[in-house]
C-alpha positions as CSV (number, residue, x, y, z in Angstrom):
1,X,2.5,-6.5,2.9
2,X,2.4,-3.2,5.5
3,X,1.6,-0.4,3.5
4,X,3.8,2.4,3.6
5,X,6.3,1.3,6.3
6,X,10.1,3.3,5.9
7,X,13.1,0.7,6.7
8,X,14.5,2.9,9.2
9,X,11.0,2.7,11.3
10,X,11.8,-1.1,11.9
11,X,13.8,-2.2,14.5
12,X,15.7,0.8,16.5
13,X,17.3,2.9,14.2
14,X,15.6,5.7,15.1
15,X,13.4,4.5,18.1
16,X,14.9,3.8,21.2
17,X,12.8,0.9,21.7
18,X,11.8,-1.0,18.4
19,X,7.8,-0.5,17.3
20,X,8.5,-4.1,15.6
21,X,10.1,-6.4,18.4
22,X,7.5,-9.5,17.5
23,X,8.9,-8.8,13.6
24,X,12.3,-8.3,15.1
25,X,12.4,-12.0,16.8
26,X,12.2,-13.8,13.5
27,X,15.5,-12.6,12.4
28,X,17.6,-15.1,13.5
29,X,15.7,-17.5,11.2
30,X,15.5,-15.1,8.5
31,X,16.8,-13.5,5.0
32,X,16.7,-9.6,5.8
33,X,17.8,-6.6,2.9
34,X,18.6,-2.9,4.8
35,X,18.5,-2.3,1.4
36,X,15.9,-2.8,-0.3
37,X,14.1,-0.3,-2.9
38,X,10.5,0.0,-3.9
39,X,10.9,1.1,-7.7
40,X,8.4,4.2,-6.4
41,X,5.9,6.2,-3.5
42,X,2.9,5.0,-4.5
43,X,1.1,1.5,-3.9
44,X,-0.1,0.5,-7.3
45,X,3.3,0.8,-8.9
46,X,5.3,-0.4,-6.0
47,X,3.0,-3.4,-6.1
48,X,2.9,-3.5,-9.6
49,X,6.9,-5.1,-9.3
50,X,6.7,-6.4,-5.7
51,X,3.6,-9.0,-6.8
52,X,5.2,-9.9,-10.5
53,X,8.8,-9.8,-9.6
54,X,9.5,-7.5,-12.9
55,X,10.3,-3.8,-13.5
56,X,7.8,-1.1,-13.1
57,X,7.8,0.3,-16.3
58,X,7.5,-2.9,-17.6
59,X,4.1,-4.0,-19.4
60,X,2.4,-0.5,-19.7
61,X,3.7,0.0,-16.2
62,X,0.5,0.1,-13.6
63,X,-1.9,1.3,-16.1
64,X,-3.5,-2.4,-16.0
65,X,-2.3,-2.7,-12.5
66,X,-0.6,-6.3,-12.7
67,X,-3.1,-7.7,-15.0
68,X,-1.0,-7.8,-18.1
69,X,2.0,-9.1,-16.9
70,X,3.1,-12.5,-18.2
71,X,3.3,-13.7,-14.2
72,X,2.3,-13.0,-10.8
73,X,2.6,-14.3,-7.7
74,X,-0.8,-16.3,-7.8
75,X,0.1,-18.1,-10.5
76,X,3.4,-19.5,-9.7
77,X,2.4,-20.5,-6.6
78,X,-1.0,-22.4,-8.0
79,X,0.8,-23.8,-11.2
80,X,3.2,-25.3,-8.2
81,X,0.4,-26.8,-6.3
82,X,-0.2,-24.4,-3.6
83,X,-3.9,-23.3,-2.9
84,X,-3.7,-20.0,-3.4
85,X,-5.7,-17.4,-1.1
86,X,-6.2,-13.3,-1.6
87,X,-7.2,-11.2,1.0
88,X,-7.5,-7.9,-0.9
89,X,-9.9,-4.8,-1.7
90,X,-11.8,-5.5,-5.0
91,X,-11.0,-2.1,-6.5
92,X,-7.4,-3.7,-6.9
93,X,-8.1,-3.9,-10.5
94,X,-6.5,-7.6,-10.9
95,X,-8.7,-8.8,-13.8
96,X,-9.1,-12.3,-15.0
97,X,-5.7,-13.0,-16.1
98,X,-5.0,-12.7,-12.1
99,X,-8.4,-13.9,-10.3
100,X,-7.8,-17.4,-11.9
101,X,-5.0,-18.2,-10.1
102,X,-6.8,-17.3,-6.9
103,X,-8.4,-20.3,-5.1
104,X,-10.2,-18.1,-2.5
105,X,-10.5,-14.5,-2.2
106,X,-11.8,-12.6,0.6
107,X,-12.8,-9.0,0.4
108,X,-11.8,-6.4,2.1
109,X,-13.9,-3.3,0.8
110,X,-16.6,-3.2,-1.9
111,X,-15.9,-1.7,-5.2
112,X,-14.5,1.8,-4.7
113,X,-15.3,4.1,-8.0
114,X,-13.3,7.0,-7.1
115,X,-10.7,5.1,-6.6
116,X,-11.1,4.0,-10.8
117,X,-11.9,7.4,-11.6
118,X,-9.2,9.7,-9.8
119,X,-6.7,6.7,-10.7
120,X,-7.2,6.6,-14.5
121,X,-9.8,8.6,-16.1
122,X,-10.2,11.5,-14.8
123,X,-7.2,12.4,-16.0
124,X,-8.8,12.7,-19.9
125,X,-12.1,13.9,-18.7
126,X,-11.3,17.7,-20.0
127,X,-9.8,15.6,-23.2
128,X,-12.8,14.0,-23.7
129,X,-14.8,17.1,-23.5
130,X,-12.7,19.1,-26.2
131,X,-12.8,15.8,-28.1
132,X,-8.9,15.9,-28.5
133,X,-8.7,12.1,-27.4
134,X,-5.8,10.6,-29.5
135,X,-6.6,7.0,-30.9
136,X,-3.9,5.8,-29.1
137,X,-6.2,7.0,-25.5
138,X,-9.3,5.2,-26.7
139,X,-7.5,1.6,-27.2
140,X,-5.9,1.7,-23.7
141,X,-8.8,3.4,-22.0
142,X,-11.4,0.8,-23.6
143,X,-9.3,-1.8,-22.7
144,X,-8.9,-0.3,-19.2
145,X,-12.7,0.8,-18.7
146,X,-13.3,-3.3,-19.8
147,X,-11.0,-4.6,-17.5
148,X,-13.3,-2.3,-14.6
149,X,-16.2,-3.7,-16.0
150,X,-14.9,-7.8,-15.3
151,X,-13.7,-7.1,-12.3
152,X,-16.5,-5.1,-10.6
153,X,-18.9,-8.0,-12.0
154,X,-17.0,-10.9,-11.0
155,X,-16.5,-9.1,-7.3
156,X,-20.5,-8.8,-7.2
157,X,-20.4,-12.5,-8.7
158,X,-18.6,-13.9,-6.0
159,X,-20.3,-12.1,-3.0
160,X,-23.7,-13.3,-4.4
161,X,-22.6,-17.2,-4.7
162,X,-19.8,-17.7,-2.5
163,X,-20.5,-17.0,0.8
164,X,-16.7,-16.9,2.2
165,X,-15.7,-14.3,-0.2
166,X,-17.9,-12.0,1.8
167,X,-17.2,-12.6,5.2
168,X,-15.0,-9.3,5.9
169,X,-18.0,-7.0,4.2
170,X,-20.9,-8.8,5.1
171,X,-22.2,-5.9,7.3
172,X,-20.9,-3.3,5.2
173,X,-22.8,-4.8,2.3
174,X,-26.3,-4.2,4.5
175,X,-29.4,-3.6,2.6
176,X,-27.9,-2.8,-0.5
177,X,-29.3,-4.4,-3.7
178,X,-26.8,-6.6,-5.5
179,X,-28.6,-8.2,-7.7
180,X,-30.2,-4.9,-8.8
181,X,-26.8,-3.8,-8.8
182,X,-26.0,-6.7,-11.3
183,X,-28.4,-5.8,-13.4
184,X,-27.3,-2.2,-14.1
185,X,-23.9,-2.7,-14.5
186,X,-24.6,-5.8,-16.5
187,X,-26.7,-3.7,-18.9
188,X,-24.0,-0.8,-18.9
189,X,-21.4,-3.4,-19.8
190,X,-23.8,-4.3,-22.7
191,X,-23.9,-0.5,-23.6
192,X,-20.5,-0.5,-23.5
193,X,-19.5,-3.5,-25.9
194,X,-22.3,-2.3,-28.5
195,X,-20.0,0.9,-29.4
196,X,-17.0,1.3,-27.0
197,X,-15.6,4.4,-28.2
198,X,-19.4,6.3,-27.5
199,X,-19.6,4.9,-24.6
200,X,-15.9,6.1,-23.3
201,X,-16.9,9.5,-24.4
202,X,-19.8,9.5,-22.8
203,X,-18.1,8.4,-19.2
204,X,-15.7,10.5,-19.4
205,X,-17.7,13.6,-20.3
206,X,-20.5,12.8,-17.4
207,X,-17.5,12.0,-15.0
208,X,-18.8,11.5,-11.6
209,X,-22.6,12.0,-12.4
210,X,-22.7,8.7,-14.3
211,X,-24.6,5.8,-13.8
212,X,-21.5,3.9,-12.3
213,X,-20.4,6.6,-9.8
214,X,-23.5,6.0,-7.8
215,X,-23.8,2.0,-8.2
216,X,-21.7,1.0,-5.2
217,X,-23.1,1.9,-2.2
218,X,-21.7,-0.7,-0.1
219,X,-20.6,1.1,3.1
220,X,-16.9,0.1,3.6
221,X,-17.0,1.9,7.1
222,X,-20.0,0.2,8.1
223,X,-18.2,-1.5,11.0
224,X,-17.0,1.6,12.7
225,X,-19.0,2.9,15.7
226,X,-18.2,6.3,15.8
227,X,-20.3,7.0,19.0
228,X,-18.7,4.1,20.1
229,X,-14.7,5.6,19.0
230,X,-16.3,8.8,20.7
231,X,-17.2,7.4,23.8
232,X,-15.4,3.8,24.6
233,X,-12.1,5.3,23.1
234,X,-11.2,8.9,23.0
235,X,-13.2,9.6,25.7
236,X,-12.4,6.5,27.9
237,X,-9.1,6.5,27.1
238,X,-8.4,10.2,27.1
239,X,-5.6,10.2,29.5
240,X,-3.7,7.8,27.2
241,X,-4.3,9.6,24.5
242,X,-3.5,13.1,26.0
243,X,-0.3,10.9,27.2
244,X,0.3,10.3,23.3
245,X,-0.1,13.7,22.1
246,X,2.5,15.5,25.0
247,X,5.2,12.8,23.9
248,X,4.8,13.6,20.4
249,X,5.3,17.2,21.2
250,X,8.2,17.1,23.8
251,X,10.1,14.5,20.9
252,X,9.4,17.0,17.9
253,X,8.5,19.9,18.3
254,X,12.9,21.0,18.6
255,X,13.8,17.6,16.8
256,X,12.0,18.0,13.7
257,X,12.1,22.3,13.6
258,X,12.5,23.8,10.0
259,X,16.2,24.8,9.8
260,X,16.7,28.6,8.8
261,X,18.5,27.1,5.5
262,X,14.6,25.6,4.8
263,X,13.2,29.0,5.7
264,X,15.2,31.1,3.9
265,X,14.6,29.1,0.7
266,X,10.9,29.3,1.1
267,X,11.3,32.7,1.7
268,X,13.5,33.1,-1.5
269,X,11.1,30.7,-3.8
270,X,8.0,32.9,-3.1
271,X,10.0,35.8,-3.6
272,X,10.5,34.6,-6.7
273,X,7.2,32.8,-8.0
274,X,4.6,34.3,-5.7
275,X,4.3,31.0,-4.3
276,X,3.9,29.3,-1.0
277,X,5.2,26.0,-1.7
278,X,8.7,26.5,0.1
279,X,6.8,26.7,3.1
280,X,5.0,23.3,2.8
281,X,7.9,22.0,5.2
282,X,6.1,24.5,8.0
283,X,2.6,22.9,7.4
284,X,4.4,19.3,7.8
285,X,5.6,20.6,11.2
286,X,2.3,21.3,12.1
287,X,0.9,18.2,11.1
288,X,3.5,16.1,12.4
289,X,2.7,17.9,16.1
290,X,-0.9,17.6,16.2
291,X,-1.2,14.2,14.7
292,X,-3.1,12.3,17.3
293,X,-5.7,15.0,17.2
294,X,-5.9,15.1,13.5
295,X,-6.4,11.6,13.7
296,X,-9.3,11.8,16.3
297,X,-11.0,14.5,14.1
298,X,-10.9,12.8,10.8
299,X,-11.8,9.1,12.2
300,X,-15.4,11.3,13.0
301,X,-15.6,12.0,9.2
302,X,-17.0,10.0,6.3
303,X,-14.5,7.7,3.8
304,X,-11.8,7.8,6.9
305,X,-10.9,4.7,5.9
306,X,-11.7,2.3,3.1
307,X,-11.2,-1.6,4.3
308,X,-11.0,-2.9,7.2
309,X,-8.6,-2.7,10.1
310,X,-5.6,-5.4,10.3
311,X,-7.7,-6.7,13.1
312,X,-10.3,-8.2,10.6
313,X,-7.5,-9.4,7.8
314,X,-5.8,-11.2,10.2
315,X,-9.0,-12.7,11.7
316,X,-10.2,-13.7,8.3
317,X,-6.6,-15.5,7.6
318,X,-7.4,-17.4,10.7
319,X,-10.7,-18.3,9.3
320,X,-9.6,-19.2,6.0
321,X,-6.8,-21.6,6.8
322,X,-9.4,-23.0,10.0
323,X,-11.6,-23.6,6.8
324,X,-9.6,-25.2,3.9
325,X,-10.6,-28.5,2.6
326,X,-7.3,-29.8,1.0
327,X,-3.8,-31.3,1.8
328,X,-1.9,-29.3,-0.5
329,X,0.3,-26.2,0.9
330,X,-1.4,-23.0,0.7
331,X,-0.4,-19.3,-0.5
332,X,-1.7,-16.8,1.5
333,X,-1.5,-12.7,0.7
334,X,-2.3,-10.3,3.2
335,X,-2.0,-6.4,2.9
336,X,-2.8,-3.8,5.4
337,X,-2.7,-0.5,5.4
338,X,-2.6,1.3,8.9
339,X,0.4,3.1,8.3
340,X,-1.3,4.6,5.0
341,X,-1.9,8.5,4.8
342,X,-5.2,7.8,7.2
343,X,-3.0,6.5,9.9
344,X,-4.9,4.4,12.7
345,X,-3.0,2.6,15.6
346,X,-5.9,0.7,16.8
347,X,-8.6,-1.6,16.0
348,X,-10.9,1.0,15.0
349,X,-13.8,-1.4,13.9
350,X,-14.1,-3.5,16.7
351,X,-16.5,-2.8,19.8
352,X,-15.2,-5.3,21.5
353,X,-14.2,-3.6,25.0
354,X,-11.4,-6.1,25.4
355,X,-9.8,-5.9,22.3
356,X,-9.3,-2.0,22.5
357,X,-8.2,-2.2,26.2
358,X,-5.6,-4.5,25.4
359,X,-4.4,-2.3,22.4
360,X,-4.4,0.9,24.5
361,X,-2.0,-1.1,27.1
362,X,0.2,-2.2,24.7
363,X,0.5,1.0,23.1
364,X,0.6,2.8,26.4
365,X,3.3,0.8,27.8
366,X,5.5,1.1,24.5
367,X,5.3,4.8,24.4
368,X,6.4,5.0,27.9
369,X,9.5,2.5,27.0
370,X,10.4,4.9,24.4
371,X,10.5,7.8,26.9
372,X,10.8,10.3,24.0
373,X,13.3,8.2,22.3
374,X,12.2,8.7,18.9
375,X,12.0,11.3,16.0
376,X,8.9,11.3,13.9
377,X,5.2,11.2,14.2
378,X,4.4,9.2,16.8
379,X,0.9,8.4,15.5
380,X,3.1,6.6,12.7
381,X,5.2,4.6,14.8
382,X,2.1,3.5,16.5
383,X,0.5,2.2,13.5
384,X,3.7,0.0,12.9
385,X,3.4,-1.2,16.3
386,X,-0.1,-2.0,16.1
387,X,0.6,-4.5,13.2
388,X,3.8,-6.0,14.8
389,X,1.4,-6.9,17.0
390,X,-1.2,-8.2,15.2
391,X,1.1,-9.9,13.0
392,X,2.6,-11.7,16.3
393,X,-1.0,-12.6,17.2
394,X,-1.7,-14.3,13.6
395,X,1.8,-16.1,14.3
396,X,0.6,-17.5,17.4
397,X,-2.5,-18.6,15.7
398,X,0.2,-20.3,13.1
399,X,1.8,-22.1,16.5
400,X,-1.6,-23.2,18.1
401,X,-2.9,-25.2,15.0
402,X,0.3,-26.6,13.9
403,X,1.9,-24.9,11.3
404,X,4.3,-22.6,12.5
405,X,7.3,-24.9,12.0
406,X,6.2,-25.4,8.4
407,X,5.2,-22.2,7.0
408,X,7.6,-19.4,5.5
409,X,6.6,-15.7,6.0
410,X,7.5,-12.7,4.0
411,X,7.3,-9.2,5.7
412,X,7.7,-6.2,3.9
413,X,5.9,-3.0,3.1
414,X,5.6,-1.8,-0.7
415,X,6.6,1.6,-0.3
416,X,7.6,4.1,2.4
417,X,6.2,6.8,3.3
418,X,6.6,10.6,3.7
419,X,4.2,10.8,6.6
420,X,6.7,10.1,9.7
421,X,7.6,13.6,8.6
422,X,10.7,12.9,9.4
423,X,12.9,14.3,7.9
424,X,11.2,17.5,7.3
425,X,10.3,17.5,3.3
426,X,8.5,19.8,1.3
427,X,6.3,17.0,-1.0
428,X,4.1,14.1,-0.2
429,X,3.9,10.7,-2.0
430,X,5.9,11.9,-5.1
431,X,8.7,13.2,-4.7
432,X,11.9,11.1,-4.3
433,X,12.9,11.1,-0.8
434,X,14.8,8.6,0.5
435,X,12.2,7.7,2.8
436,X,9.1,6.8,0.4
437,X,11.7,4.1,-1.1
438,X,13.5,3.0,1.1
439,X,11.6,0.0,2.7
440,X,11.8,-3.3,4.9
441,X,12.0,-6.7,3.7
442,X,12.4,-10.5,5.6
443,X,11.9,-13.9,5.2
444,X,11.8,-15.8,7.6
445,X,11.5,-19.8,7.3
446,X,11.9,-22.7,9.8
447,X,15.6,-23.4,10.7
448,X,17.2,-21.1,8.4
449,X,19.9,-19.6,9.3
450,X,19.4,-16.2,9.5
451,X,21.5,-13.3,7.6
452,X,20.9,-9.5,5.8
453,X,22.1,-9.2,2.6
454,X,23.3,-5.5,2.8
455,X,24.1,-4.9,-1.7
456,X,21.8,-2.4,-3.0
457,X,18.0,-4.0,-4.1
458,X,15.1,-3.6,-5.6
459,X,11.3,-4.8,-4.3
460,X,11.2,-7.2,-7.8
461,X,14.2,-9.5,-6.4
462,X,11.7,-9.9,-3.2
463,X,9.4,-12.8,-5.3
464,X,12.1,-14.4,-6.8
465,X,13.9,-14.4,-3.2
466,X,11.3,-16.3,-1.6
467,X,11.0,-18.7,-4.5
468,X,14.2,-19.7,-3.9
469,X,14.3,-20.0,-0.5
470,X,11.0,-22.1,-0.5
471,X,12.6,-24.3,-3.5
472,X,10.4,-23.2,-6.1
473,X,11.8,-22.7,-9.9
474,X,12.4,-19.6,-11.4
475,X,9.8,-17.8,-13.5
476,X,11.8,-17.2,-16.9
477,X,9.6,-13.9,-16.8
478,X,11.3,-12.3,-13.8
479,X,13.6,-9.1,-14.0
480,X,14.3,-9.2,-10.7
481,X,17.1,-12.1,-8.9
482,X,17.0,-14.1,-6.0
483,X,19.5,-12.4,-3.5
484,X,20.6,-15.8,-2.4
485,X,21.6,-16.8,-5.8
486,X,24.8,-15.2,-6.7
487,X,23.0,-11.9,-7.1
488,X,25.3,-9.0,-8.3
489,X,26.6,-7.2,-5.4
490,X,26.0,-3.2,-6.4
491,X,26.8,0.0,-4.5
492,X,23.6,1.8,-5.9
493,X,20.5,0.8,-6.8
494,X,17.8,2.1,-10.2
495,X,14.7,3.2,-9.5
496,X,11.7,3.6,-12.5
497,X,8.1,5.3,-11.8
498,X,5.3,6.7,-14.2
499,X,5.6,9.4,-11.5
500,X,2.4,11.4,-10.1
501,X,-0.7,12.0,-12.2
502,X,-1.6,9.7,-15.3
503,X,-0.1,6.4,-15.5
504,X,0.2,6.6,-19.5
505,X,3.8,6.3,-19.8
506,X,3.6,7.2,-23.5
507,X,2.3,10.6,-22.5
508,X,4.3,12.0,-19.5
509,X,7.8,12.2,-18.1
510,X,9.3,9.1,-16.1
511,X,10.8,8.9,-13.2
512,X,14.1,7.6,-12.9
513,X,16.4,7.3,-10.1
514,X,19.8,6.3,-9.2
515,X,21.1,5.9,-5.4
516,X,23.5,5.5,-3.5
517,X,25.1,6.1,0.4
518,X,25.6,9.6,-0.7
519,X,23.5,10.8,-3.7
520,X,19.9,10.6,-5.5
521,X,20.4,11.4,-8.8
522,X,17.1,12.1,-10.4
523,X,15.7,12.1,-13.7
524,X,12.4,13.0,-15.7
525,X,12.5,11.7,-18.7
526,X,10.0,11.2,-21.7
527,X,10.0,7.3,-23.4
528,X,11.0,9.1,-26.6
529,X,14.5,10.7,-25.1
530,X,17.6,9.7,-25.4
531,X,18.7,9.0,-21.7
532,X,22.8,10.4,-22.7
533,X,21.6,13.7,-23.5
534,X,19.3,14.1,-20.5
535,X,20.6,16.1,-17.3
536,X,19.3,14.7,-13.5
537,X,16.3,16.9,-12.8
538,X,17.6,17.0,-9.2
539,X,20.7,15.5,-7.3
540,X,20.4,15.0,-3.6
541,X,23.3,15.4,-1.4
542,X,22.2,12.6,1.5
């Protein structure tokens, strides 16, 4: 998986020469979909379907990530005698219903809190504090803050005993104490199952000046030298990157201009309201021109980033395959995330002079083939670029040691992304712009003859797909259909998110979407309503 990767951004659609020509030399030998659908703009739901190959709203939606779904990837693949391998960050809440389906699992990050916190609770902290927690909140949220605790002590268990697991965060983990660590969340657990609905209370109320908040201090940016990024990159290879920044501007600056329709909206809206948020689309303008400096400024700053580059995921996929002790086929899941909000287009955790040089060539050489050909940040395109090329590197690794001609790869991202900022949009991650669903999808296996299948998609027919093509049953769990099975040939496709904030579908609106060549009808609608009588929220004319 590439996080965060817009369909149109593949191939060249909108550049004039393709950031993906390494992805774009499998298709000949591969099962494409230009139109495919993420069910929404945000990774744990879009995984959430991509990974279990059902609907988002499905199972209490993403509220136990993928945990309580009756399948998942993992464990079709190992109950079909594949040895099943996860590279992933541990604060990917997967939970024991996931993990033991996972032969080997490599780490990408330690245990991120905030990410817990912003993702779930905090959102009944002030609820908590006016003791106005329903009972309804205290089962799920138990059952959630328990599912945390299993997964944060089996990710401690596993760097302490097996050595592999560690590999990608050895240095990160430095002198940190986890057995200490062990010990304190082992006796908050404790504290925990003695009287859950106290304890709850008292989390939520202390917030982020509780015990666990401060108990990971494994440094997931322990890797990046930022004298080093200072010196041996921006400095050494300021003329590329001065190169970088003019192109962006010459491309965009007219290209992407706020119309005087946008302008006269935002004028109009905080005529209205008293509000500022019409002109968002002028502060995207602005970002979108000074991205590469952006960039440079925040890579200087703490919690830039939070795993490590694709550099190190694909090493490690190297190293794990170099290192398996067993005949039977293997399952290997990789995500990456360059393209993420904290866009990087390099490896920026290596030191290794060589490796950066040869990354700045590339990506020097690429921007002057596009010679202003393009629309969009360029920082962005970069990013994809980047991980065509490491991807083409693994691949080559795949051809060295024998297993190219016997190994099926899926490619896709699990959502878009509204940080090409192109086109110019008002909102970031949810909204329902085309371009933070719209995503790309192949398959590509060994002497297959290649086709896109061009119906209207969603990201849960993506596992079944690759089932089939591999020759692997059907899970009777799935929602989603193989497209090479006489799947239903639609001119629209539905999409269903919990939408921003919360992930309590019980408690909120949903988000509901139906699209088309021309239209985005959208809705927000509670569980509890009757879908005739409600109106779209918004229609988009495309």
């Amino acid at each position: 998986i590439v996080d965060s990767v817009i369909a149109d951004y593949v191939g060249n659609k909108i550049c004039k020469a393709s950031p993906t020509p390494f992805v774009d030399s499998l298709v000949s030998e591969s099962i494409t979909a230009s139109r495919m659908y993420s069910p929404g703009p945000f990774t744990d739901a879009a995984t959430r379907s991509l990974f279990t190959g059902r609907d988002c709203l499905d199972d209490y939606s993403f509220y136990f990530k993928y945990s309580a779904s009756p399948t998942n990837h993992y464990k079709i693949f190992k109950e079909n005698g594949y040895e099943t391998i996860g590279i992933y960050y541990p604060y990917y809440i997967t939970g024991p219903n996931v993990t033991k389906y996972i032969d080997q699992i490599y780490y990408a990050s330690g245990f991120v809190f905030t990410s817990e916190w912003f993702g779930i609770f905090s959102y009944y902290e002030e609820k908590a504090k006016s003791d106005a927690l329903t009972d309804n909140d205290k089962i799920f949220l138990c059952a959630r803050l328990e599912l945390m605790f299993k997964v944060w002590l089996k990710f401690y268990d596993d760097i302490l005993n097996d050595i592999s697991c560690g590999i990608m965060i050895r240095e990160c983990i430095g002198e940190f104490d986890v057995n200490d660590a062990v010990a304190t969340l082992e006796k908050e657990y404790s504290d925990f199952l003695s009287d859950k609905v106290s304890y709850l209370y008292g989390f939520l109320k202390q917030g982020k000046s509780h015990p666990l908040a401060s108990l990971d201090r494994i440094d997931c940016e322990a890797k990046i030298d930022r004298d080093y990024l200072k010196e041996n990159v921006y400095r050494q290879y300021k003329k590329t990157f001065d190169f970088f920044k003019q192109e962006n501007f010459k491309a965009n600056w007219w290209k992407l201009r706020p119309t005087f329709k946008q302008l006269i909206e935002a004028t109009k809206t905080l005529f209205k309201t008293n509000k500022l948020d019409g002109y968002i689309c002028l502060a995207n303008y602005y970002l979108c021109l000074t991205s590469f400096r952006r960039m440079q400024k925040e890579s200087m700053s703490k919690n830039w980033q939070y795993e490590q580059s694709s550099y190190w995921h694909f090493e490690t996929a190297k190293h794990a395959l170099l290192n398996r002790k067993t005949e039977r086929p293997f399952y290997l899941s990789v995500h990456v995330e360059e393209p993420h909000n904290y866009i990087a287009c390099f490896t920026y955790d290596s030191q290794d002079p060589n490796v950066i040089r040869e990354e700045m060539h590339l990506l020097n050489d690429y921007v002057k083939e596009l010679n202003g050909g393009f629309v969009g940040d360029l920082s962005y395109i970069l990013s994809i670029r980047y991980v065509d090329y490491q991807i083409e590197k693994f691949c080559n690794f795949l051809k060295e040691n024998n297993l190219w001609e016997n190994t099926t790869i899926l490619i896709c991202a699990d959502h878009g992304s509204s940080y090409s900022f192109h086109p110019l949009h008002y909102n970031h991650v949810n909204c329902f712009d085309e371009e933070c669903y719209h995503i790309p999808m192949l398959i590509r296996k060994p002497g297959l003859k290649g086709y896109s299948f061009n119906s209207y998609c969603n990201s849960k027919d993506i596992l079944p797909t690759l089932l089939d093509v591999i020759g692997i049953p059907q899970d009777p769990n799935f929602r989603g259909k193989s497209l090479i099975a006489n799947y239903p040939v639609k001119d629209y496709v539905i999409t269903e998110y919990p939408g921003g904030g919360c992930p309590d579908v019980n408690s909120k609106e949903l988000w509901l979407s139906i699209r088309d060549e021309k239209y985005v009808l959208a809705y927000k609608i509670k569980l509890e309503d009757e879908f005739d009588r409600v109106v779209p929220d918004t229609v988009f004319d495309l």
